[in-house]
Structure formats: C-alpha cells, structure tokens
C-alpha positions in Angstrom: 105.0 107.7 75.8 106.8 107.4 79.0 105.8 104.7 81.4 104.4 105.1 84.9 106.1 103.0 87.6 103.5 104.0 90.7 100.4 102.8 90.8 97.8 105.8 91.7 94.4 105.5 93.1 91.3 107.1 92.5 89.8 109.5 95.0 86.7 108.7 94.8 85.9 105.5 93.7 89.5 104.0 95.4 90.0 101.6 92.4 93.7 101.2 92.0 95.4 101.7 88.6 95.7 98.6 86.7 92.6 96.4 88.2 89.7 96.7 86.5 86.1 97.5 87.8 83.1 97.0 86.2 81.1 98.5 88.8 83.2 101.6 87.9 83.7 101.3 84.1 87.4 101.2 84.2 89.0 98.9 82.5 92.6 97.6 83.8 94.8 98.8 80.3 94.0 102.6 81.0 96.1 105.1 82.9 94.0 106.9 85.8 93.3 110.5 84.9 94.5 113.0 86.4 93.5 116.2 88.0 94.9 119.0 85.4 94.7 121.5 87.3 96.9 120.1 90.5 98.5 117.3 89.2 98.1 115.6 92.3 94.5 114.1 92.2 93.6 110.5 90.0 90.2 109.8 88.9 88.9 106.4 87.0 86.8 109.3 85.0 85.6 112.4 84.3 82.1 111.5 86.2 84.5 110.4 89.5 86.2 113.8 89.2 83.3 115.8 89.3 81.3 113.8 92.2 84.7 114.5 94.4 85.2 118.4 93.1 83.3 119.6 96.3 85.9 117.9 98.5 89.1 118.6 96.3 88.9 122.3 95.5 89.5 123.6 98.5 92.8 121.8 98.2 93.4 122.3 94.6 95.6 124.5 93.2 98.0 124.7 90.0 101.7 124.7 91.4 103.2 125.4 94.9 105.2 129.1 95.7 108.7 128.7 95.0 109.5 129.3 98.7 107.2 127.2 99.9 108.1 124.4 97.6 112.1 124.9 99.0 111.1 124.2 102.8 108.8 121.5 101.9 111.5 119.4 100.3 114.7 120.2 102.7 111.9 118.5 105.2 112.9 115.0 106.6 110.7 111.9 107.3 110.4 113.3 110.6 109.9 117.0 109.8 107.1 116.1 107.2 105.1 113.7 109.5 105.1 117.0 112.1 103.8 119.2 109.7 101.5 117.3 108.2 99.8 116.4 111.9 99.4 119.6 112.3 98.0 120.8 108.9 95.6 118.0 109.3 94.2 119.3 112.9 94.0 122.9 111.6 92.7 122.2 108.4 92.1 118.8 107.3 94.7 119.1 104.7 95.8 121.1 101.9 97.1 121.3 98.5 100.5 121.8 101.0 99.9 118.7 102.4 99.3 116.5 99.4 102.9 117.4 98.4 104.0 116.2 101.4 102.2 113.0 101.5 104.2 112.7 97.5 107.1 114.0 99.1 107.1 111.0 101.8 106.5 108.9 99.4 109.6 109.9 97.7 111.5 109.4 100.8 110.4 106.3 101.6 111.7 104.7 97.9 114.8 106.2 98.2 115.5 104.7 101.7 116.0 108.2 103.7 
C-alpha cells in the first residue's frame, strides 16, 4: 500500500487526518475516506458523507472533460485564483473548482 504524504480533512466534521476524535469516532491510525465517486471529497465516515451529500452533489462528479482538464492545468497561480473568484461568485464552486483548489495546491509545493 502506497503511502499518503498530504494530510486531507473531512468535509463535514473538519477533523484532520491523523488526530483522532472521539466526538467523531475516528481514530488517528485510519486513512480518511474518500468520495468514490469524485475523488476529491474526505469523510471520517460513511455517516459524515451522507450528512454533507446535499451540499457536495451538486459539485460531484466522476472525472473532468479532457479539454477542460488541459486549460485548467496550463493555468498559473495567478490564472487559477481569477477563475476560481469568479466561479465562486457565479456559483459557489464546482467540481471545476475543487480541481483548482488541488491544482494550487500543487503549485504551491512545487514552488511555481
């Protein structure tokens, strides 16, 4: 099994992976779950994941267009912050923008 080097947080309960919470039945030696269908969402559990499912499926979706997925990652620091600004005042966020917000992520470790 391949290790994990990020740390991911649940969306609905916030607990980070790797400190347990009793008040949330997770215990610290267990990987957060994560959203199959996305891939983009962590949950503590399978009750956590269903509690947030009203907010998440409108942004959930299996994998990004092709085309799409080109132009967001040719975007800089710069570019993506734009874009996401505006996706956020449109819409408040997409499954677009949650690749983004990885994608930033991305460019901030590798010093761009």
């Amino acid at each position: 099994m391949m290790k994990r080097k990020d740390r991911y947080v649940c969306s609905q309960t916030h607990v980070i992976e790797g400190v347990s919470s009793p008040k949330h039945n997770y215990d610290s030696d267990k990987p957060l779950q994560q959203c199959a269908r996305c891939e983009n969402i962590y949950y503590v559990n399978r009750e956590a994941q269903r509690t947030h499912w009203r907010l998440h499926k409108s942004s959930c979706r299996s994998t990004l267009i092709p085309d799409e997925k080109l132009k967001l990652d040719r975007m800089n620091l710069d570019q993506s912050y734009r874009y996401l600004r505006k996706s956020f005042i449109n819409n408040g966020g997409d499954f677009d923008s949650s690749y983004v917000i990885n994608r930033i992520r991305m460019l901030f470790d590798e010093g761009d």
